[in-house]
C-alpha positions in Angstrom: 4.2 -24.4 -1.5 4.4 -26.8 1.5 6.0 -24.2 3.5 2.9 -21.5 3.0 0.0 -21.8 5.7 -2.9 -23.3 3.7 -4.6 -19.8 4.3 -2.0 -18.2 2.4 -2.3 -19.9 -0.3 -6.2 -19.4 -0.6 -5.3 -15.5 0.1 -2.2 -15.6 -2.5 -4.7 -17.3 -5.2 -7.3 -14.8 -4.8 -5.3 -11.9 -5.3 -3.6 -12.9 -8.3 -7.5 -13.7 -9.5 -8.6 -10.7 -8.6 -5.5 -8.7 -10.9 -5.9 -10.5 -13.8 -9.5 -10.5 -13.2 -9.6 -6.5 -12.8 -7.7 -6.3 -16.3 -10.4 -8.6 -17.7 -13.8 -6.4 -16.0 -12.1 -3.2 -17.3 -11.7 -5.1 -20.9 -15.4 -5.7 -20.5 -14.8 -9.2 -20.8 -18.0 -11.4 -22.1 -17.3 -14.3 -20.1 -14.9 -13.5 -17.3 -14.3 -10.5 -15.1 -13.1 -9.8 -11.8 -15.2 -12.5 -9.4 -14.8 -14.9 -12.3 -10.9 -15.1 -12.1 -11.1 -14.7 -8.8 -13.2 -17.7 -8.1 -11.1 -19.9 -10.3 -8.0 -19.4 -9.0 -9.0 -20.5 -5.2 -10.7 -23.3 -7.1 -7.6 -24.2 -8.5 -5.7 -23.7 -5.1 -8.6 -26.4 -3.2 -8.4 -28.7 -6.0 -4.4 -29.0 -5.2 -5.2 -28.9 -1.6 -8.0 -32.0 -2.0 -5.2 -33.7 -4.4 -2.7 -34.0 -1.4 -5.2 -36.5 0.6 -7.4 -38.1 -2.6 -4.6 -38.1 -5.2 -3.8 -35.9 -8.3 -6.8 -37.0 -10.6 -8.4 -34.1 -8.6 -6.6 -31.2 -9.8 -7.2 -32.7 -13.9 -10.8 -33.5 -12.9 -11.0 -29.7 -11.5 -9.2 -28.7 -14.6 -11.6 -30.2 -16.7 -14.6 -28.7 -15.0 -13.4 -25.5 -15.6 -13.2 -26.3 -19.4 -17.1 -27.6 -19.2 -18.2 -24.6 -17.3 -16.6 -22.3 -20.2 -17.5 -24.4 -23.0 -20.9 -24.5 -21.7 -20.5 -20.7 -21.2 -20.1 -20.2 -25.1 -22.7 -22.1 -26.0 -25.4 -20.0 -23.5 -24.7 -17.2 -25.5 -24.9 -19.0 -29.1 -28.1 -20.2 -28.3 -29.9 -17.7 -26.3 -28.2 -13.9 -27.3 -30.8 -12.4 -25.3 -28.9 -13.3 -22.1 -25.5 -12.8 -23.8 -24.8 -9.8 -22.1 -26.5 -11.4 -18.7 -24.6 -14.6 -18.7 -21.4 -15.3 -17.3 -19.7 -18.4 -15.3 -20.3 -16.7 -11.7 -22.8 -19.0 -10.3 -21.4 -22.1 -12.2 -18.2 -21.7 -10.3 -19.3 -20.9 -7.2 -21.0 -24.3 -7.2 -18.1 -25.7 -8.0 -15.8 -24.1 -5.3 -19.0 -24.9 -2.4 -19.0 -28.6 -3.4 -15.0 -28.5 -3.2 -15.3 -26.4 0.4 -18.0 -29.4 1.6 -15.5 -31.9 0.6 -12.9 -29.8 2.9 -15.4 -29.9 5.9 -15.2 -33.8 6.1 -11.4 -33.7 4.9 -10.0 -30.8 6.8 -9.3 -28.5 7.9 -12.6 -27.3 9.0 -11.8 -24.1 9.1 -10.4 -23.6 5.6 -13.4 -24.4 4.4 -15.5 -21.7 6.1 -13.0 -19.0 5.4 -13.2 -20.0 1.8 -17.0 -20.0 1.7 -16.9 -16.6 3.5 -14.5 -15.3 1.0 -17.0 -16.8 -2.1 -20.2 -15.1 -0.5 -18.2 -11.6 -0.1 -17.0 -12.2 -3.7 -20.8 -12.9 -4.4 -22.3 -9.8 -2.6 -19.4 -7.2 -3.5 -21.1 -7.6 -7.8 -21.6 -3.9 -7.8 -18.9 -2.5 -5.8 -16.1 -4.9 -7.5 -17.5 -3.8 -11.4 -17.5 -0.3 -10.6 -14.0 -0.6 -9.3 -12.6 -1.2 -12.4 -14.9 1.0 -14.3 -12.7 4.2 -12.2 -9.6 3.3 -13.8 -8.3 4.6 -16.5 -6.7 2.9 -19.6 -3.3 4.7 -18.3 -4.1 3.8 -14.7 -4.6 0.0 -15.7 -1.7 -0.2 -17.7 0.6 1.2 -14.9 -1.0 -1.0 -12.9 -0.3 -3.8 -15.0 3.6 -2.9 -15.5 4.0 -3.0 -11.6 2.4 -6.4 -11.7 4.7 -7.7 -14.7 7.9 -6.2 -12.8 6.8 -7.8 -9.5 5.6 -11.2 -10.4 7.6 -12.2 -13.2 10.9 -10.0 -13.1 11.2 -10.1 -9.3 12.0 -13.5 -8.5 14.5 -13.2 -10.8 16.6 -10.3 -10.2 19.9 -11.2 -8.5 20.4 -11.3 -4.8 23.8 -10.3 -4.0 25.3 -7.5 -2.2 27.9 -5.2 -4.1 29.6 -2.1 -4.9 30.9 0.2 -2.1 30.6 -1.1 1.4 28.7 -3.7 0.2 25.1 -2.7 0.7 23.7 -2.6 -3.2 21.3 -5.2 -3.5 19.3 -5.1 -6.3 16.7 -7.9 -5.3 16.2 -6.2 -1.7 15.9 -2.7 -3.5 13.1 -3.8 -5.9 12.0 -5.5 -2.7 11.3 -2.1 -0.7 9.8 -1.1 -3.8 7.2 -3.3 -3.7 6.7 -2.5 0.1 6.6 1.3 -1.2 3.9 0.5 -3.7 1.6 -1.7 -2.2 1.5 0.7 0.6 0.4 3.2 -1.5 -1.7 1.6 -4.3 -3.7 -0.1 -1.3 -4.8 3.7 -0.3 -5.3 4.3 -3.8 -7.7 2.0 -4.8 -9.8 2.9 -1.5 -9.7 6.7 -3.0 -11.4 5.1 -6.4 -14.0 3.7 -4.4 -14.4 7.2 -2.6 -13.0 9.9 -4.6 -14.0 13.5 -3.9 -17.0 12.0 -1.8 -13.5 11.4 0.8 -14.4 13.4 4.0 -11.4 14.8 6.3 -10.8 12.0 8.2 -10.6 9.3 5.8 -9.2 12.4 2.9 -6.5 12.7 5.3 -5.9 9.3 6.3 -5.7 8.6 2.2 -3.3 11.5 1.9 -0.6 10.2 4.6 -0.9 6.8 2.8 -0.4 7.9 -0.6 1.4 10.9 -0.2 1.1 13.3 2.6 3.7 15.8 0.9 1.4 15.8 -2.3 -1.9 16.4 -0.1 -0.5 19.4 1.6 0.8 21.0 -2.0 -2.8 19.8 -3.1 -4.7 21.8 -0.3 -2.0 24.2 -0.3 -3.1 25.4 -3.9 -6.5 25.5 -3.3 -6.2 27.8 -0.1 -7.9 30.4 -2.1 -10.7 28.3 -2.9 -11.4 26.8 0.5 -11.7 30.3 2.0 -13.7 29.7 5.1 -13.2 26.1 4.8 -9.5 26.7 5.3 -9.7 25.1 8.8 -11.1 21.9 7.5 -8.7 21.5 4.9 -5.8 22.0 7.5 -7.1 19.4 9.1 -7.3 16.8 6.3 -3.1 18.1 6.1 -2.4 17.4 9.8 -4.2 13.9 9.4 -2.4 13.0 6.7 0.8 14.4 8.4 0.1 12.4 11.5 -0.8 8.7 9.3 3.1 9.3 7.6 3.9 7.7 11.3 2.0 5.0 11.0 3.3 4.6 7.2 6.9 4.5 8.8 6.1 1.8 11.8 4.3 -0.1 8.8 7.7 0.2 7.1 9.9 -0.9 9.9 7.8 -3.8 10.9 8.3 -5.0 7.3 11.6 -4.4 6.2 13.2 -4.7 10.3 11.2 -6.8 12.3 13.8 -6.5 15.1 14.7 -2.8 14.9 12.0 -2.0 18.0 14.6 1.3 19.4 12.2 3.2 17.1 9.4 2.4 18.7 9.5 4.4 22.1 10.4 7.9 20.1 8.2 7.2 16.9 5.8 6.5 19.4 6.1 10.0 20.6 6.1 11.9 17.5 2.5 10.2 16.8 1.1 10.6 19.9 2.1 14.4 19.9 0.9 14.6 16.1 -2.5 13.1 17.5 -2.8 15.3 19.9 -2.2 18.6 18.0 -4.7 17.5 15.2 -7.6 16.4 17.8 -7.2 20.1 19.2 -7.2 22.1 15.9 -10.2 19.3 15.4 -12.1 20.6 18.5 -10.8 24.4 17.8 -12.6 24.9 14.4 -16.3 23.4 13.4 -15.2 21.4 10.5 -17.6 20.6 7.4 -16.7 17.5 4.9 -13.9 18.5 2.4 -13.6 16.9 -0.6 -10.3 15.4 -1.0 -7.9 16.5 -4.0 -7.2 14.7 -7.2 -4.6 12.0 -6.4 -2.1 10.6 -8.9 -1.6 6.8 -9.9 1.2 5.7 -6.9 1.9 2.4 -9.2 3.5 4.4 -12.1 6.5 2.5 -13.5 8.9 5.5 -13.4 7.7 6.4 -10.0 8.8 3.4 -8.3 12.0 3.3 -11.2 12.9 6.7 -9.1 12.2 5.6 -5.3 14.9 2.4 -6.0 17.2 4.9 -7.6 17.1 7.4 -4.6 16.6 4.6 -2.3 20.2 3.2 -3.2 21.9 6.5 -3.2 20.9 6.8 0.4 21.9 3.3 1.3 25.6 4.2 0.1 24.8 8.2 1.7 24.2 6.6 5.2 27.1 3.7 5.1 29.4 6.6 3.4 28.6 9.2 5.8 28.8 6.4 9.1 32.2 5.3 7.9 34.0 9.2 7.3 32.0 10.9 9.2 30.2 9.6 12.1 27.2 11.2 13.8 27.4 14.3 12.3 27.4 12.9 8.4 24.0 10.7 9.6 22.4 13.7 10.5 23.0 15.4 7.4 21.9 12.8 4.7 18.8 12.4 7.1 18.3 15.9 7.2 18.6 16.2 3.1 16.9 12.9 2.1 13.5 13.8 4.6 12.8 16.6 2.7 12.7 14.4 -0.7 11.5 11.4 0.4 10.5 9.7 4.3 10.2 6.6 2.5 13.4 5.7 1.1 15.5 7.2 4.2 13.2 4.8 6.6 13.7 1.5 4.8 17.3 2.2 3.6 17.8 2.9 7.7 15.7 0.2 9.1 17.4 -2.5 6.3 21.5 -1.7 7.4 20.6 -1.7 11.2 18.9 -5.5 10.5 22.0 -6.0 8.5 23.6 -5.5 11.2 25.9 -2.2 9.3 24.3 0.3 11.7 23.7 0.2 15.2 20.2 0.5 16.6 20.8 3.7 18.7 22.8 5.3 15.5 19.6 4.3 13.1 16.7 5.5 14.9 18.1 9.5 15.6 18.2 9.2 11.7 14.6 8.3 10.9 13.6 10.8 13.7 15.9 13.7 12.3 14.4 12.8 8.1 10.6 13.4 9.4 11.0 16.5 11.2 12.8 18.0 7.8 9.8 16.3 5.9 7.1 17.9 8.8 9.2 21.1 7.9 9.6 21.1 4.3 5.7 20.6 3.9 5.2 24.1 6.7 7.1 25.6 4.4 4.9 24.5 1.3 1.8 25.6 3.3 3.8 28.6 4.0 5.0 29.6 0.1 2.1 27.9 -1.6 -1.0 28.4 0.6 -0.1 32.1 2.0 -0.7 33.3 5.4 -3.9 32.0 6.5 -3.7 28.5 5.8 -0.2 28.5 7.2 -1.5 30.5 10.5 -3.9 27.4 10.8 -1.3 24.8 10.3 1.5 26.7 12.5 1.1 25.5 15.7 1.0 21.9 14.9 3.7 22.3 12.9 6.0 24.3 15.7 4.8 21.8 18.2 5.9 18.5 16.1 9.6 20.3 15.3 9.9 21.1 19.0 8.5 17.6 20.1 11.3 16.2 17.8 14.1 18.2 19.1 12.9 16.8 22.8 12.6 13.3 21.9 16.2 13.8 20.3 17.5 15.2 23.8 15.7 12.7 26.1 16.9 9.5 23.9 20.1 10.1 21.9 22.2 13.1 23.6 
C-alpha cells in the first residue's frame, strides 16, 4: 500500500470496519458492533503506519492489545452480568487508537493524527444514529448487502482483465468495475433513505429518487396520483428533482469511468441547468407541503447488478457494432433504445470506448445526450399512462421543455 495516500488508507480501513461492523450490530453482537470494527481496523492501519518509522514489533504489540482488550471484554461480563448487555470494547479502543494518534503528532504527519481523532470522536458521538442504522435493515437487505460485498472484495480482484470477443471491447473486470460504480452510487442514496424513510421531504425525496432510481420514483408517485389528490403538485415536484439529479448521476459517471471525456460537459451542462430551471418554477408555481417519499427497493441486490453488467455489455458491442456498419445513424438508435431501459449502462458503456480511444469524443457525447431525452420521455409517458391526466398536466411542461432543450443542444453542438 505504499502507493495509497496515508489518508486513504485510514478511509479504506474504516469502511471495511464499518461493513463488517454493520453485519455484526444487525447480529446484535455482545461484544462488537459497528464503532467496534470500525475502530479496530484504523487501529490496525496506525499500528502499520507507526511500524514503518519504530519497527514491526508495533503492529504484534497492537495485535496483542487487541487480544487483552477482548479477553478482558469476556471476563467484564463473567463477572459482573449486570453490565453484560452495557459492556462492550468502545472506550477501551478508543484509548488505544488516541494514544497511537499522540504518538503520530510527535512522529508525523500531524495532520493524520487529527483527521483520525476527528474521525474516532464522530464514531464516538454518531452511538445512536450508527445502531439504529443497522436496526432498518432487513435480514434480506443485509444479506444482499453482504453478496455485493463478497463479489466486490474478494471476486473482484480476481476476475480477468482482458479485452475479447467482437471488436474487442468485452472486458469482464471493467464490466464488474462499472458495476460497482453503479451500486455504490446507488446504495450510498439508499442508506441515506434508511436514515430518513418516509420522513424524506421533496427536496431530499427527490434528490434520493434521481440517485437511486429516478425511473422508479416517477412509477412510484405515478401510482399514487390518486392518493396525493391535492398534493399532486408536490409529488410532481419530488419527480422533476429526481429527474433533474439523473444529470448529476451521469457527470458523477463520466468523471469516474472518463476522466478525460470533458465534450460532455458544455451540453450536459445545458440539460441540467434547463432541468433546474423548469423544477424551480413549477417550485414557485404551486405552494408545496412535505411529501413523504415512496418505498424504495434494495439497489445492492445480486441479480440487479448481475442484469446492469449483462445489459451493460450488450450495449458496449450495440455501440461498436452499430459505429462500425452503420455510422451516425446506428448510434442514434441503440441510444435511443437503451435510454429508455437504462441511462446508466448507455453512459458508462459511452464514456468507457471514447477513453478507449474506440469512439470519438464528438460521436460519444450526441449519444449520452440522445439516451436521456428517451429516458426523460419514457418516464412522461409513465406519468402519462400510470398517473392519468392530472399528474401528467403538472409534469408536462417540464417534460416538453427538457425534449425541446435536447433537440437544441443537438442542433447547436453536433449538426
Amino acid at each position: 500500500m505504499q502507493d495509497v495516500h496515508p489518508f486513504h488508507q485510514v478511509i479504506i480501513s474504516l469502511v471495511l470496519g464499518l461493513v463488517v461492523g454493520l453485519q455484526r450490530q444487525w447480529a446484535d453482537s455482545p461484544l462488537a458492533g459497528i464503532r467496534t470494527f470500525s475502530l479496530v481496523s484504523i487501529f490496525g492501519t496506525v499500528c502499520a503506519l507507526l511500524a514503518e518509522k519504530y519497527g514491526q514489533w508495533i503492529i504484534g504489540a497492537g495485535f496483542l492489545s487487541i487480544g487483552v482488550a477482548i479477553i478482558a471484554g469476556h471476563l467484564q461480563k463473567k463477572l459482573n452480568q449486570a453490565l453484560a448487555e452495557h459492556s462492550g470494547l468502545v472506550t477501551e479502543l478508543a484509548m488505544f487508537l488516541m494514544y497511537s494518534s499522540g504518538v503520530l503528532v510527535r512522529a508525523g504527519p500531524i495532520w493524520l493524527a487529527a483527521t483520525i481523532a476527528g474521525i474516532l470522536a464522530v464514531i464516538l458521538q454518531a452511538k445512536l444514529e450508527l445502531h439504529g442504522l443497522a436496526k432498518r435493515f432487513s435480514d434480506k437487505e443485509i444479506r444482499a448487502i453482504m453478496q455485493f460485498v463478497l463479489i466486490s472484495f474478494v471476486i473482484f480482484p480476481v476476475v480477468p482483465n482482458q479485452s475479447f470477443g467482437p471488436f474487442g471491447v468485452l472486458n469482464p473486470h471493467e464490466a464488474w468495475l462499472m458495476v460497482m460504480i453503479i451500486v455504490a452510487i446507488s446504495l450510498s442514496g439508499y442508506i441515506i433513505y434508511k436514515f430518513f424513510g418516509e420522513k424524506a421531504g421533496i427536496i431530499l425525496g427527490g434528490i434520493l429518487g434521481g440517485v437511486i432510481s429516478s425511473t422508479a420514483t416517477t412509477l412510484s408517485y405515478s401510482k399514487r396520483a390518486d392518493e396525493l389528490n391535492k398534493s399532486i403538485p408536490s409529488g410532481a415536484i419530488v419527480v422533476l428533482i429526481a429527474w433533474t439529479t439523473v444529470y448529476v448521476r451521469i457527470f458523477l459517471e463520466v468523471v469516474v469511468a472518463a476522466p478525460s471525456f470533458q465534450a460532455i460537459w458544455p451540453p450536459l451542462g445545458g440539460m441540467f441547468l434547463i432541468s433546474v430551471l423548469c423544477t424551480f418554477w413549477k417550485w414557485r408555481e404551486s405552494e408545496s407541503n412535505g411529501e413523504g417519499m415512496p418505498t424504495q427497493s434494495n439497489p445492492a441486490e445480486l441479480r440487479t447488478a448481475l442484469m446492469f453488467g449483462v445489459l451493460y455489455s450488450i450495449i458496449l458491442l450495440a455501440v461498436a457494432y452499430s459505429k462500425t456498419f452503420f455510422g451516425s445513424g446506428g448510434l442514434s438508435v441503440v441510444a435511443v433504445l437503451s435510454g429508455v431501459t437504462d441511462m446508466d449502462a448507455i453512459t458508462l458503456s459511452t464514456s468507457r470506448l471514447v477513453e478507449a480511444g474506440k469512439l470519438l469524443p464528438q460521436e460519444g457525447w450526441p449519444i449520452i445526450i440522445i439516451a436521456s431525452m428517451s429516458n426523460v420521455f419514457f418516464k412522461g409517458a409513465i406519468a402519462g399512462f400510470i398517473g392519468g391526466r392530472a399528474f401528467f398536466r403538472a409534469l408536462f411542461i417540464p417534460w416538453l421543455i427538457s425534449l425541446v432543450a435536447g433537440a437544441t443542444i443537438l442542433l447547436v453542438w453536433w449538426v
